[in-house]
C-alpha positions, 0 to 999 in steps of 0.5 A: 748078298752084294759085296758093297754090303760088306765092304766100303767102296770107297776104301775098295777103290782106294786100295785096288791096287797091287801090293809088293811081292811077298820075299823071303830074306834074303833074297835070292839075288844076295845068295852066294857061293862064298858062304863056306863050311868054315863060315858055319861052324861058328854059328851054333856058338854064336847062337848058344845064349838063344833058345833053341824052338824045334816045331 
């Protein structure tokens, strides 16, 4: 079968073009070395009132 069978041309060419690149947040370029041993042991606390999820 052709696949002008199952997709609509008119939408194939609409949308033939690239989409953004997927990234993760945040993004390497906000990563830094300030971010300290200090600066996390609050965080678990912080955190307390949210489930924790282990998949």
């Amino acid at each position: 079968m052709q696949a002008a069978q199952f997709f609509d041309s008119t939408l194939l060419k609409k949308y033939n073009s690239n989409g953004p690149r997927y990234t993760s947040y945040p993004t390497a370029l906000e990563f830094h070395d300030r971010f300290s041993h200090e600066d996390l042991l609050p965080m678990p606390s912080k955190l307390a009132s949210k489930p924790l999820i282990l998949i």
